[in-house]
N, C-alpha and C positions, 0 to 999 in steps of 0.2 A: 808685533805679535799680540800686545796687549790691546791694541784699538780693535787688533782683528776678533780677540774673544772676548772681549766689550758687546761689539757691534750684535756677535752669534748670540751671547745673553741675550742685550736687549729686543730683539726679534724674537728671541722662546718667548720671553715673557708676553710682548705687546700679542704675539699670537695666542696664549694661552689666555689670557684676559678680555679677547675680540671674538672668540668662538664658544659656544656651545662644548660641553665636556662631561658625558656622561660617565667617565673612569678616571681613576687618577691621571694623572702626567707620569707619574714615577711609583711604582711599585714596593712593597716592602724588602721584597727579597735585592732590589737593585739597591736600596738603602744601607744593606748589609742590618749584621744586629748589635753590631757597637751603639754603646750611649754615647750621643753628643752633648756636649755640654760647654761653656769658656775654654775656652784655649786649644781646642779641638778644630782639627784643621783636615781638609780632606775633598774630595769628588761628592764625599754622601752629606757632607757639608752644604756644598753648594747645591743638593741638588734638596737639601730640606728647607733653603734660602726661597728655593724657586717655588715648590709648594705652598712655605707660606705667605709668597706675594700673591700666590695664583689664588688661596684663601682669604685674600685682603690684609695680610699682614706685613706694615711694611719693613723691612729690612737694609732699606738701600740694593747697591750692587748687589750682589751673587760672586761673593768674591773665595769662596771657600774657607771663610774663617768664619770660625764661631764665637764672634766679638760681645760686645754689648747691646747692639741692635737686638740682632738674633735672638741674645739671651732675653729681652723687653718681650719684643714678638713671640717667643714660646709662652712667657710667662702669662701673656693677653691670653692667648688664648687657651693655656692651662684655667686661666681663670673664666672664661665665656664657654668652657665646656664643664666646669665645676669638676676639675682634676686637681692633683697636688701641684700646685704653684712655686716650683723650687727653680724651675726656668732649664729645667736638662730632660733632653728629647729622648726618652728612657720608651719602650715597648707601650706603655698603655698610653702614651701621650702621641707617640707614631703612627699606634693603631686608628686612633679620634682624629686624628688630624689628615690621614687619607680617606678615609672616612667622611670626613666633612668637604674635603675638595672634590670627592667624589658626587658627593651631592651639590655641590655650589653652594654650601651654606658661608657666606662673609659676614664680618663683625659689624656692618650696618643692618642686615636682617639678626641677624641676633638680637642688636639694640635695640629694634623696634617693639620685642616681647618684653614689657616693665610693668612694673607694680605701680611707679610712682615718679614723676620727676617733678624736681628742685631745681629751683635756683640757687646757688650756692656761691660764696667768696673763699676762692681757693689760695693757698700759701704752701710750701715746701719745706721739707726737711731732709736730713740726712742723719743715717747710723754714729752712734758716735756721742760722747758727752756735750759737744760744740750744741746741738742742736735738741737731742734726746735727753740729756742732763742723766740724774741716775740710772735710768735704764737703757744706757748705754747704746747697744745696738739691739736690743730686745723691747717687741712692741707690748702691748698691756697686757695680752694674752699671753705672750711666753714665746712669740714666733720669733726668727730674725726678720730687722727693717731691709726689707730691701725694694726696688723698684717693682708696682705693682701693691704694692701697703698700705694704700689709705686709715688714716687719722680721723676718727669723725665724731662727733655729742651723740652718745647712745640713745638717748632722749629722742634726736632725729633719724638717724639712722641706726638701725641696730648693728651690733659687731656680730662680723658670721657673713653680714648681708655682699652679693654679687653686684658690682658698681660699673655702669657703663660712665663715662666722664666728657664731655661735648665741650670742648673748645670756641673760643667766638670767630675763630676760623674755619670750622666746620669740622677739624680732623677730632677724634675721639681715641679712649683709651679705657681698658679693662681695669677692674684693681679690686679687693678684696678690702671690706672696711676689719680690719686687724687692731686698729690702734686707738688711742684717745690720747688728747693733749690738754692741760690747764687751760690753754686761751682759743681752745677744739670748741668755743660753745655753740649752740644755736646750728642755723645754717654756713655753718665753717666746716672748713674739711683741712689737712695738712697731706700732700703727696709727698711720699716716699722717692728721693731721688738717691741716686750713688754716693753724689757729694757736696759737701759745703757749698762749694761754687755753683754748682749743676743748683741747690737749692736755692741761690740768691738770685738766680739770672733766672729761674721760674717768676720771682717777685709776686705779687699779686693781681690774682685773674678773677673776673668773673664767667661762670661756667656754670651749664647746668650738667647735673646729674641724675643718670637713671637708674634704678635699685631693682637690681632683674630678677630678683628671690626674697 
């Protein structure tokens, strides 16, 4: 039964991303008007999973859980539509987001509107004194660190500013510059990950960066 509703996902999706679509896939009223958010599991789950692959956002499977993927993916593109970045699929964030699948807008035309790209040598951290030292899980501004939080030298980038982030793989990722770090200088930047681990197995990357505001 699981291979058989595998199989039915993966056929929505590769059709919805192979044709032309001038309306949503999934409507608001099918979505119901509960907030999705971590630990939230459900039909309207899976079917916000599908929207944001068909948006370019990846999620993985469509498995009806509202894991940490999902919660990455809302927060990308709470941050690529300049909404509140808290990563839970709340009414003005449902609204934008069929709204933009409606129009075919994905997070690679997005990136392509920039102010400015860098080159940049990127490094990792996590909430918490392990990585953040006194300020714990709060970034310089006052926000919590969570994924989607870039660390950057205000000097280069300003705090405030909308960050596309380019991989030397090609894949890419939203993030808001929130934070600043002692050894943040110059062309450096620190990604906000979940955890300790999740930050050392980032290691060091080079990456450009685009500044979309």
């Amino acid at each position: 039964m699981k291979n058989i509703k595998k199989m039915i996902w993966s056929t929505i999706i590769i059709s919805m991303l192979g044709i032309t679509i001038l309306a949503p896939v999934v409507s608001a009223a099918e979505l119901g008007e509960r907030v999705l958010k971590i630990g939230t599991r459900g039909d309207d789950v899976q079917k916000l999973q599908a929207i944001l692959t068909q948006a370019g956002f990846t999620v993985g499977e469509p498995d009806g859980v509202y894991g940490k993927s999902t919660h990455q993916a809302i927060i990308e593109f709470q941050v690529a539509k300049n909404l509140q970045d808290d990563g839970i699929a709340g009414q003005e964030t449902m609204k934008n987001l069929l709204g933009s699948t409606a129009q075919q807008i994905s997070r690679g035309q997005e990136a392509e509107r920039y102010k400015q790209e860098l080159d940049i040598v990127a490094t990792a951290y996590a909430p918490g004194p392990h990585d953040n030292g006194k300020w714990g899980s709060l970034t310089h501004i006052g926000t919590q660190v969570r994924p989607g939080v870039i660390a950057v030298d205000p000097k280069v980038i300003p705090l405030g500013s909308r960050l596309y982030i380019e991989f030397p793989d090609g894949h890419g990722i939203y993030g808001v510059a929130e934070d600043t770090g002692g050894a943040i200088k110059g062309n450096r930047i620190d990604i906000a990950m979940w955890t300790v681990a999740e930050a050392y197995d980032f290691g060091i990357q080079n990456i450009k960066v685009r500044i979309l505001n």
